[in-house]
Structure formats: structure tokens, C-alpha cells
Backbone bond lengths (Angstrom), bond angles and torsions (degrees), N, CA, C in turn:
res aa  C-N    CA-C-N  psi(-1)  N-CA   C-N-CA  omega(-1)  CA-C   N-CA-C  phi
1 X - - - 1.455 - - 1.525 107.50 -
2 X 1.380 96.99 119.97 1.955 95.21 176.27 1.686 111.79 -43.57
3 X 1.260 103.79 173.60 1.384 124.79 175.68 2.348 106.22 -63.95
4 X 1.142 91.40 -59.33 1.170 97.98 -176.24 1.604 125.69 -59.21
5 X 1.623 111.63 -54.77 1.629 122.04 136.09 1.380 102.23 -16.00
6 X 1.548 136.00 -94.64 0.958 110.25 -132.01 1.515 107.04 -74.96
7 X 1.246 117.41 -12.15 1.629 108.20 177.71 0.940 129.12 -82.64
8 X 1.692 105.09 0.19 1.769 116.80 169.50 1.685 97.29 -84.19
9 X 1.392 125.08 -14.33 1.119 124.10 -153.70 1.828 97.24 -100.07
10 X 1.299 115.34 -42.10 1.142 121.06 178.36 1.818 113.06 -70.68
11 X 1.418 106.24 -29.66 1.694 101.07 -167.23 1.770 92.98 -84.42
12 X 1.113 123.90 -25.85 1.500 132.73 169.03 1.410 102.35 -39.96
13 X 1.553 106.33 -74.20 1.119 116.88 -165.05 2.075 104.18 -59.69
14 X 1.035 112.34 -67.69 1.862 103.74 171.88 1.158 107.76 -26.54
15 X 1.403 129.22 -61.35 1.197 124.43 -170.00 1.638 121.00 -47.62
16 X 1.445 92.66 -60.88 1.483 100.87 178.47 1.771 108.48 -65.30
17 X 0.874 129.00 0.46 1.697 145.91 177.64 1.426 101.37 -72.56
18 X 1.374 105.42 -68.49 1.506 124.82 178.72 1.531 126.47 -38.14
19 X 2.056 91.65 -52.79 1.554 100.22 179.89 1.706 120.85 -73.12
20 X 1.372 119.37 -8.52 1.019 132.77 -151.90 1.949 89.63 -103.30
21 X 1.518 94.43 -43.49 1.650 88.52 -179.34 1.027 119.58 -72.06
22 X 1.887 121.49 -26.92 1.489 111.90 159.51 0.979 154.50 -43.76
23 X 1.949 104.01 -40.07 1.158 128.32 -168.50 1.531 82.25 -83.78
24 X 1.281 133.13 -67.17 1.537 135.72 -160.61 2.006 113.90 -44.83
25 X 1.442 103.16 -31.33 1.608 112.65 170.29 1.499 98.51 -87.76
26 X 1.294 133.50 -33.83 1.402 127.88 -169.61 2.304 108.80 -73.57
27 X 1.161 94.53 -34.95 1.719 116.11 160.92 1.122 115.55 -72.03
28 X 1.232 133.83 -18.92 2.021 139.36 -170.85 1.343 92.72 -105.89
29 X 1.122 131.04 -67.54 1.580 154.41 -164.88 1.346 105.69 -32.26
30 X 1.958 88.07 -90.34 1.425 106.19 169.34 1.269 148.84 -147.52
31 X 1.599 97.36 50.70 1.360 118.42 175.70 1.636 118.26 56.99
32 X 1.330 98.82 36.31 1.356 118.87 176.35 1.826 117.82 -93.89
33 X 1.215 135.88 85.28 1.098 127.15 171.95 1.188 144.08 -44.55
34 X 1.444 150.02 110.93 1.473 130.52 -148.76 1.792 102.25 -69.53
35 X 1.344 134.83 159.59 1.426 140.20 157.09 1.716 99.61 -43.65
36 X 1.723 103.20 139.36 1.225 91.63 148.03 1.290 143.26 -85.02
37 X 1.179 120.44 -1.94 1.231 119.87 153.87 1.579 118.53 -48.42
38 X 1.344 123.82 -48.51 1.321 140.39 169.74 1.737 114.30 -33.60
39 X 1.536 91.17 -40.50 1.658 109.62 -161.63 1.598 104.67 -71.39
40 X 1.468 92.54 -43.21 1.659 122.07 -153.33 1.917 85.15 -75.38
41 X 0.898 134.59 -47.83 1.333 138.54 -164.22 1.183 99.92 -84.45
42 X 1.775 137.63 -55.36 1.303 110.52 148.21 1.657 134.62 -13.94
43 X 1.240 80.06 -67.13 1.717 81.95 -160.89 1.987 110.52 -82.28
44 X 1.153 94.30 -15.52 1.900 102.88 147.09 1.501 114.90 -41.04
45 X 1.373 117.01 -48.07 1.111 128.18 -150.61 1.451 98.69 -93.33
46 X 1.162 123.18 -59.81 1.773 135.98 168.93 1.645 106.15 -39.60
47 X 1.143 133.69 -69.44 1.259 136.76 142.85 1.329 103.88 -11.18
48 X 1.122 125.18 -123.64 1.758 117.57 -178.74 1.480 122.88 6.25
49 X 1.808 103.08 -69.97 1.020 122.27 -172.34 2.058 105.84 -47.88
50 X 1.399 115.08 -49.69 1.503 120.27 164.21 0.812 131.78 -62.32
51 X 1.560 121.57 -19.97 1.364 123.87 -176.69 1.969 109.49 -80.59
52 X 1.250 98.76 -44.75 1.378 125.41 -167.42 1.831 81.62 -63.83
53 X 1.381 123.66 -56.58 1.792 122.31 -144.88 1.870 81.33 -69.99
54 X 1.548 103.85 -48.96 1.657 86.13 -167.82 1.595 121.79 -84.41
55 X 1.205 136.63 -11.95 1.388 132.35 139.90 1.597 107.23 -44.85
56 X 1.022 124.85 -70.94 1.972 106.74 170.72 1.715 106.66 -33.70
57 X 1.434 128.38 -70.50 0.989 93.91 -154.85 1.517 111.89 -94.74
58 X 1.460 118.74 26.16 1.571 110.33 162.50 1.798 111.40 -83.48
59 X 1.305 109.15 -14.41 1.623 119.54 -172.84 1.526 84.34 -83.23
60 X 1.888 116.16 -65.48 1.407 97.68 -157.54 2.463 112.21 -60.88
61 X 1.160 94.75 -33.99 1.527 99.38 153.97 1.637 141.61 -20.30
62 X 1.400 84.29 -44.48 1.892 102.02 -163.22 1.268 81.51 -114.17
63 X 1.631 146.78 -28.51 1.446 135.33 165.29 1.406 109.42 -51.36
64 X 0.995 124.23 -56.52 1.434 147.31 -165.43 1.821 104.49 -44.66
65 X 1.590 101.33 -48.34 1.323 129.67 -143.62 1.587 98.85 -78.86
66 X 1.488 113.64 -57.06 1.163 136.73 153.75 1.505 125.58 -20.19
């Protein structure tokens, strides 16, 4: 994975870190549930985020193989 990739891959991941700790203090706090829309766009994003990590490593895979 290039240099640049992976730092789209890592600030992805913080991000989605972040939203997850909100909702998780916003559920502890005060029993506030996030929208599902909220959820759904999360996990839009997680999706991506897997799709993208395992297309890298089926390419770096079949490089390997070669």
C-alpha cells in the first residue's frame, strides 16, 4: 500500500474512532441513541474502509504469487 493510501487509510480509521467514541459516551452518559442514519453512514464508511484494505491485499497476494 503506497505511502499516501495508507494515511488515507489511517485518518479514516481515527475518524471513524472518534464517531464511535461519541456515540459510545453519548449511550453511557445519557442514554441517548445515535440516528440511524448516523449508524448507516458509519458503517458505509467501515465497509469501504474493508473493501479498499482487502482489494490491497488480494493484489498484494497475487503479486506475491507471481
Amino acid at each position: 500500500m503506497s505511502q499516501t493510501k495508507r494515511e488515507n487509510v489511517i485518518s479514516h480509521i481515527r475518524y471513524l474512532r472518534q464517531e464511535l467514541r461519541e456515540i459510545h459516551l453519548g449511550i453511557k452518559k445519557d442514554d441517548l441513541f445515535p440516528e440511524p442514519s448516523e449508524l448507516r453512514g458509519l458503517m458505509a464508511q467501515m465497509e469501504a474502509l474493508l473493501e479498499l484494505i482487502e482489494r490491497n491485499t488480494k493484489i498484494q497476494s497475487n503479486s506475491e504469487a507471481a
